[in-house]
C-alpha positions in Angstrom: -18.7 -37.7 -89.3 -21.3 -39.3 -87.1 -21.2 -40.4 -83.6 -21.3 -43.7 -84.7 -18.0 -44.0 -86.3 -16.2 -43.8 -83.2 -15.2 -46.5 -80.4 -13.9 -46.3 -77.2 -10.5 -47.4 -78.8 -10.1 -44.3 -81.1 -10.4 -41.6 -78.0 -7.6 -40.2 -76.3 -7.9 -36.9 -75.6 -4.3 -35.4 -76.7 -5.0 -37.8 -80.4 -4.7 -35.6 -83.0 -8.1 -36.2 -84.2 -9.7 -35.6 -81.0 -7.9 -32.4 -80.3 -9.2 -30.9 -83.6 -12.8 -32.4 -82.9 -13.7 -34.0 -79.5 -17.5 -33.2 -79.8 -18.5 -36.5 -81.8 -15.9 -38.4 -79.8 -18.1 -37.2 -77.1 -21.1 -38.2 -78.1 -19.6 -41.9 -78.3 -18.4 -41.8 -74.9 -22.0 -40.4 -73.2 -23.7 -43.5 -75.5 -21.1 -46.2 -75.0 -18.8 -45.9 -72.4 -20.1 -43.3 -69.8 -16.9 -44.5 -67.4 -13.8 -44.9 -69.7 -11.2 -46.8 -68.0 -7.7 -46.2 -69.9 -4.9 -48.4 -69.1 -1.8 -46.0 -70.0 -3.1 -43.3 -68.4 -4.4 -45.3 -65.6 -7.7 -43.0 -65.3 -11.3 -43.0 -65.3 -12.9 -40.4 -68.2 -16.2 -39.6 -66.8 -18.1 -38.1 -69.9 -21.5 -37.5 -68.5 -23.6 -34.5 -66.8 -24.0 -36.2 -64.0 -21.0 -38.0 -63.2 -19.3 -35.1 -63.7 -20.8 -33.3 -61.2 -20.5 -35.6 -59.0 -17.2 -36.2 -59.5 -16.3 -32.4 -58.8 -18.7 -32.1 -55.5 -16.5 -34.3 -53.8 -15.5 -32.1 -51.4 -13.7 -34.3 -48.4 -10.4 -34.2 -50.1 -11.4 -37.9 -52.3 -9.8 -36.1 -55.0 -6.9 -33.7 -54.9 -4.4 -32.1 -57.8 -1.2 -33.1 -56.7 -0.2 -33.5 -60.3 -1.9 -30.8 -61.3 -5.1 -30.3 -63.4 -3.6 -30.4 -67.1 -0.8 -32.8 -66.9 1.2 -33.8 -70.2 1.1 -37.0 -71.4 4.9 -37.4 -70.5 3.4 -37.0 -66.7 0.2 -39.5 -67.0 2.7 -42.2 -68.6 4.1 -42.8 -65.0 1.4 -44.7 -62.8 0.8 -44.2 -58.8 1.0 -47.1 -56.8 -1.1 -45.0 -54.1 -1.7 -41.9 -53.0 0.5 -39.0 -53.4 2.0 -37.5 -50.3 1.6 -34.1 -49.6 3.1 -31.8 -51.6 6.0 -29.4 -49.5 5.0 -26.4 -47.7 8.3 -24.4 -48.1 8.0 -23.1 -50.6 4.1 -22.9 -50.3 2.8 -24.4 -53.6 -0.2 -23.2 -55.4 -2.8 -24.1 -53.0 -5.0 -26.5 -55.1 -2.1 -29.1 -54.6 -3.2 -28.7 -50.8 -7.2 -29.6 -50.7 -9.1 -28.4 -47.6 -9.0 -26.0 -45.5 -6.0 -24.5 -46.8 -7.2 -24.3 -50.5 -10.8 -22.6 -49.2 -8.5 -20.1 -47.0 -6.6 -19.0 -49.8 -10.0 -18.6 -51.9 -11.0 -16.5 -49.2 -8.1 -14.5 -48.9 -8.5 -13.0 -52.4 -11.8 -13.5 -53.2 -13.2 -10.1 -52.1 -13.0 -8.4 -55.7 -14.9 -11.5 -57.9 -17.6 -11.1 -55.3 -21.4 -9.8 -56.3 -21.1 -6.6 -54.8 -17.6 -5.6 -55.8 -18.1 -7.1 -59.3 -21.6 -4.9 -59.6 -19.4 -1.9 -58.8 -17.3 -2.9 -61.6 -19.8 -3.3 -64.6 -19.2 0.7 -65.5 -15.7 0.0 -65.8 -15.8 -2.6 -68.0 -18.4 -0.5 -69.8 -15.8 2.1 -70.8 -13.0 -0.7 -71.6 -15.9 -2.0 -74.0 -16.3 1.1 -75.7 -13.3 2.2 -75.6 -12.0 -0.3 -77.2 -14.9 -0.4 -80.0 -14.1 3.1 -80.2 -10.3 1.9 -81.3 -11.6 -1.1 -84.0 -14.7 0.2 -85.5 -12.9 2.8 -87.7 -10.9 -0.3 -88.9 -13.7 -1.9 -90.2 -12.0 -5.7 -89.5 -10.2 -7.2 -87.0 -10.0 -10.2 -84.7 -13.2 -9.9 -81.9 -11.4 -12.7 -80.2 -8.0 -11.4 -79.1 -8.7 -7.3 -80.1 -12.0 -7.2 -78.4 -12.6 -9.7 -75.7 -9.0 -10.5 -75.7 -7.7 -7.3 -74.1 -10.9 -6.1 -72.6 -10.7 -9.0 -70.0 -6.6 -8.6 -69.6 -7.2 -4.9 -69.0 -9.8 -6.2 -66.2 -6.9 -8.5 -64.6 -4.7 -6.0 -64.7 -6.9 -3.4 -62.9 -7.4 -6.1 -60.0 -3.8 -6.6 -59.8 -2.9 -3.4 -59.6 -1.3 -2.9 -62.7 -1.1 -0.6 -65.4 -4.3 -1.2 -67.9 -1.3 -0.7 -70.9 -0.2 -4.0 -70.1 -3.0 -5.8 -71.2 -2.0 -6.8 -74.7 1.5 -7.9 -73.3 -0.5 -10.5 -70.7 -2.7 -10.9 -73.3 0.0 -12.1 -75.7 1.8 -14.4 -72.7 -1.5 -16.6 -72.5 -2.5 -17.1 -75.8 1.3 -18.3 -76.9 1.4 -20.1 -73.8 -1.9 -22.0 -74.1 -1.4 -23.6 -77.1 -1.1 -27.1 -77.5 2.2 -29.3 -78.3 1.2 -31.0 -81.5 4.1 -33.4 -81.4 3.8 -34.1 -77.4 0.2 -34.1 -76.9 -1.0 -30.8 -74.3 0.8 -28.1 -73.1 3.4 -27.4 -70.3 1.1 -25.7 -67.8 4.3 -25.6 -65.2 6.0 -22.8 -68.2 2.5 -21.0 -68.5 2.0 -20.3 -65.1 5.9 -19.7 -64.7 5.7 -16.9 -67.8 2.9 -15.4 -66.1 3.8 -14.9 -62.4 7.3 -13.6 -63.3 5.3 -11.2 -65.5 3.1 -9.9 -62.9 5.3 -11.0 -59.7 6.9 -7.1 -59.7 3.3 -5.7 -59.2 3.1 -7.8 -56.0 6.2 -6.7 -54.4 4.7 -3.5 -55.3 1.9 -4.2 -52.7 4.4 -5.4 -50.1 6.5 -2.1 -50.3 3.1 -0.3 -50.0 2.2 -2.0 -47.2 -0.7 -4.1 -48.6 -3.2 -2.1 -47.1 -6.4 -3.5 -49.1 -6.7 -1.0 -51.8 -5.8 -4.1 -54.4 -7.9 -6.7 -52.6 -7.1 -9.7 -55.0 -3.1 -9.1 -54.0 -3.6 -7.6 -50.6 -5.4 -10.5 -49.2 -2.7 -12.9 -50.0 -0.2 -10.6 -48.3 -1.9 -10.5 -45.2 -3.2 -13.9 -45.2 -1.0 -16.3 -43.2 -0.2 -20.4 -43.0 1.0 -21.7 -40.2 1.5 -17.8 -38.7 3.8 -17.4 -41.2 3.7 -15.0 -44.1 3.9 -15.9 -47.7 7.1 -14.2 -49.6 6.0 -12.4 -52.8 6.1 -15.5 -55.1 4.5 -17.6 -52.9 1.8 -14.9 -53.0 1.9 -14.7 -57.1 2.0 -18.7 -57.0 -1.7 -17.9 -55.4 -2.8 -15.6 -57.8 -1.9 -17.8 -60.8 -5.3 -19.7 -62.1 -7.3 -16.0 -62.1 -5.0 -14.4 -64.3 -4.7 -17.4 -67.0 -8.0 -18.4 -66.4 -9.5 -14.5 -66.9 -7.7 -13.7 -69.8 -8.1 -16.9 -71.3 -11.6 -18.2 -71.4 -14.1 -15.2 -71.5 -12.7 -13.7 -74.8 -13.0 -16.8 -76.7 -16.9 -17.4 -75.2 -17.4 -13.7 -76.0 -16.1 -13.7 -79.6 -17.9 -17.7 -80.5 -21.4 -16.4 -78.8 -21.5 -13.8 -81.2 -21.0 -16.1 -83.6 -23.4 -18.2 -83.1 -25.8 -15.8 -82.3 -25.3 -13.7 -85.7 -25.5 -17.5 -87.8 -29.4 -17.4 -86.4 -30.8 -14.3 -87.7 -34.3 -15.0 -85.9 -32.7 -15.7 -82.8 -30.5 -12.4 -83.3 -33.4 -10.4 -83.8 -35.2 -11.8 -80.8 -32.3 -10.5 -79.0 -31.8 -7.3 -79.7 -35.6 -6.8 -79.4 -34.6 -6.4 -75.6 -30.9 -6.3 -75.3 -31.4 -5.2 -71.2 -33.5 -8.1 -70.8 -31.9 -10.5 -73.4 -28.2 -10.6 -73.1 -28.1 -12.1 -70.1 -30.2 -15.4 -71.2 -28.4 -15.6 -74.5 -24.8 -15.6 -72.2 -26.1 -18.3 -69.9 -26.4 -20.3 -73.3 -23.0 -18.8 -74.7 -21.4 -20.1 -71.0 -23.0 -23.8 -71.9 -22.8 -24.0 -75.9 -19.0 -21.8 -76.5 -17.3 -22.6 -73.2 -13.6 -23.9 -74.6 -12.5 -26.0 -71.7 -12.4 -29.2 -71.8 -11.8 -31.2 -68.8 -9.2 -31.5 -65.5 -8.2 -33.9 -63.9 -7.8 -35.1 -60.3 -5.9 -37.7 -58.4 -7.1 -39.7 -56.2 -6.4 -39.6 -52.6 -8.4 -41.8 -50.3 -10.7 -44.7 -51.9 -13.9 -43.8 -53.4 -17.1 -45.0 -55.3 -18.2 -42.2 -58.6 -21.0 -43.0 -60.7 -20.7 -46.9 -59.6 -16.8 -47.0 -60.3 -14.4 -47.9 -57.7 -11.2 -45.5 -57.7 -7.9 -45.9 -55.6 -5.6 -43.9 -54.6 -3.4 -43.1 -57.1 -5.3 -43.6 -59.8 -6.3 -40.4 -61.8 -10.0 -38.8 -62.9 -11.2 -36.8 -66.1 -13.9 -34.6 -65.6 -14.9 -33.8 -69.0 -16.6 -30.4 -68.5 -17.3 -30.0 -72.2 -18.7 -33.2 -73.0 -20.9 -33.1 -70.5 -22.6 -29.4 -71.2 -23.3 -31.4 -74.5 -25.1 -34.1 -72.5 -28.7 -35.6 -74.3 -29.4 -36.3 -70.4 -29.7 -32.9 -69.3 -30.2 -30.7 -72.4 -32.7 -31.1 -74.8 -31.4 -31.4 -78.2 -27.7 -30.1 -76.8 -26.0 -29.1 -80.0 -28.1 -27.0 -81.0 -27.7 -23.3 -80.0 -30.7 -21.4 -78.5 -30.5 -18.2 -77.0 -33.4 -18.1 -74.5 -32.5 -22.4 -73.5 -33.1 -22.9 -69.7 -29.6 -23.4 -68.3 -30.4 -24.5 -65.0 -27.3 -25.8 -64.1 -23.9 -25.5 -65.8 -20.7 -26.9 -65.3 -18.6 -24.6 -67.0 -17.0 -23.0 -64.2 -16.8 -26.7 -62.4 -18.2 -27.7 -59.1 -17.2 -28.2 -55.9 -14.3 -26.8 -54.3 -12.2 -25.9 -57.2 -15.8 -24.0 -58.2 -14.1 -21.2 -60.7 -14.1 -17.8 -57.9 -14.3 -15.4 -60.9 -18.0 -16.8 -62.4 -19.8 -13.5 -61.2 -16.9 -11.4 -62.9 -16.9 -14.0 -66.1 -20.4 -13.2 -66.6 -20.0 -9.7 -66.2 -17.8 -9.3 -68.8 -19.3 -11.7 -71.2 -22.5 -9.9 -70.5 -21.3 -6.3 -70.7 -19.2 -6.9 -73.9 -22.0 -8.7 -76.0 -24.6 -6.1 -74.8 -21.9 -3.0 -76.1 -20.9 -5.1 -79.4 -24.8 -5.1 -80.1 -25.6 -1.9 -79.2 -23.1 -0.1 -81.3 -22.4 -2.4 -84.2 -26.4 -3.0 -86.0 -24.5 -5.0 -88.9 -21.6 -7.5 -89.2 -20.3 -10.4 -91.4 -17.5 -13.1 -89.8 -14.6 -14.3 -92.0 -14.4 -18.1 -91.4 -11.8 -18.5 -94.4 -9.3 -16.5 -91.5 -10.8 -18.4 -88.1 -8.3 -20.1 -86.0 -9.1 -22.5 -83.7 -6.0 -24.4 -82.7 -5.8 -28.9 -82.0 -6.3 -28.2 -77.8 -7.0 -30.9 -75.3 -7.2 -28.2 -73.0 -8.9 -24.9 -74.3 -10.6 -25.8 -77.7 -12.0 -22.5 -78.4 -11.7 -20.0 -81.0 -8.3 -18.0 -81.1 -8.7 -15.6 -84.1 -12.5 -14.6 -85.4 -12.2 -11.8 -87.1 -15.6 -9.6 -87.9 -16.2 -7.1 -90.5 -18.3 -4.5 -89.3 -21.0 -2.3 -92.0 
């Protein structure tokens, strides 16, 4: 159905209709209505490139999560009258309810391992995981390249930085992917129970580190431990609070790019061959395009805390913002021709991993992985067909992304 047989009026992202296709709704909203104001909601959808961006470079605390970046319907039917106030310190709350400093401290405290260097001294590791795990599915001629490759190759990678035992991947694994999933009768998904499922999953590892002694051998926990607000320590949870966003965010979005690049790469035979002609040099332009074209998320959300001017709209406090990432990697204005899948596509910049200072810490690892598990999948498999009578891709306004792609191998 084209572009054209949309208006304003028909979009809401958790619609049914949009949640099982926003891409043409899209498409309406770069053409017609760049700034969609929506009364109920009482927020601002900013659909294009630019706006988006700068939208997300705010970085003088205009725009802060205090409801949090994925809130239900149920939460965005209650308007602000103005700003929120700051969100209680005791407990400490995830830190992206904070703004800066504190949220750029706490990205510094556990940053360490999703650097360059520490994530170059990982690529062997994920390497073996790769293989490993091809080593495990190849025999079986079929099975799911979203959740049995990608899935718990990037879960075993979590669990490594968080110190905990690599045979718990397909258990985290499992935890996001039912927890993800959108309510089709209430419109999104309860992040609050995702990220509560998760840290009391993964909160024994931490007190783990505190009875070590937190002593930097698992940087990603240790420099939570040690990092302090107010000169006071964080308790455990507070600490796994932290820690929250990289371990859904890991194990969530890099399979489903993974298993949908390949995809699209193996429905363009020319542009398949062109790759493999060079994998070394290849893979790595051919993911920059996977990262734009497959990327499942589709937007956040911010409230706004002081007044402010974004692409020529004036915002109060109170009211909310949209930044809708995915429309905008499908922007006319900054991509030629953007829905069309090109492997070697200058991808100069990309908002896939958002801007500003909610900038996703874990891109160099992301692309790592992404890049190290399409490079092994090519190497050792020379022929493959995909089943799209069995793919899944579940009604999301969140993560619209493929959750079961399963590949027969020849």
């Amino acid at each position: 159905m084209g572009a054209e047989a949309f208006s304003a009026a028909d979009y809401d992202p958790f619609s049914p209709a949009v949640m099982n296709d926003p891409l043409p709704f899209y498409k309406t909203l770069r053409r017609d209505h760049p700034v969609l104001y929506m009364e109920k909601y009482d927020g601002f959808f900013f659909s294009r490139f630019e706006d988006v961006l700068e939208l997300l470079s705010h970085v003088d605390n205009s725009f802060l999560q205090s409801e949090g970046s994925l809130p239900t319907p149920a939460v965005l039917s209650a308007h602000n009258a103005a700003a929120l106030p700051p969100p209680v310190t005791d407990p400490f709350p995830i830190s992206m309810r904070m703004g800066l400093p504190v949220h750029g401290e706490v990205r510094r405290a556990h940053v360490r391992p999703m650097m360059p260097r520490h994530v170059a001294g990982l690529t062997d590791f994920v390497r073996d995981l790769a293989n490993e795990q091809l080593d495990l599915l190849l025999p079986q001629k079929t099975f799911n390249l979203s959740r049995d490759y990608g899935g718990i190759v990037s879960a075993s990678v979590l669990c490594n930085l968080m110190g905990m035992p690599l045979e718990l991947a397909g258990e985290a694994l499992a935890i996001i992917n039912s927890g993800t999933r959108t309510d089709p009768e209430k419109g999104g998904f309860d992040s609050a129970a995702v990220a509560a499922q998760a840290i009391d999953f993964y909160l024994p590892y931490v007190e783990a580190r505190f009875a070590a002694g937190a002593d930097g051998s698992v940087p990603m926990v240790d420099g939570m431990i040690n990092w302090r607000f107010e000169g006071r320590a964080l308790t455990p949870r507070e600490v796994a609070v932290q820690l929250v966003c990289a371990f859904i965010g890991g194990i969530e979005t890099v399979p489903k790019i993974t298993a949908h690049g390949l995809m699209e790469l193996h429905a363009r035979p020319e542009q398949m061959a062109a790759v493999r002609a060079d994998l070394e040099t290849n893979v790595p332009k051919v993911v920059e395009e996977m990262l734009r074209y497959c990327a499942p998320a589709q937007w956040f959300m911010r409230t706004c805390n002081t007044p402010v001017t974004v692409a020529g709209q004036s915002i109060r406090p109170g009211q909310r913002v949209f930044a809708m990432i995915a429309s905008g990697l499908r922007d006319e204005r900054e991509f030629d021709q953007p829905d069309d899948f090109r492997w070697d596509r200058p991808v100069p910049r990309v908002l896939s991993f958002g801007a500003g200072m909610h900038f996703c810490i874990g891109v160099h690892l992301a692309r790592m992985e992404i890049r190290t598990m399409v490079d092994a999948f090519l190497r050792r498999v020379p022929e493959f067909e995909f089943d799209m009578d069995k793919a899944v891709r579940h009604p999301s306004s969140f993560q619209w992304g493929w959750n079961e792609l399963y590949v027969t191998v020849k």
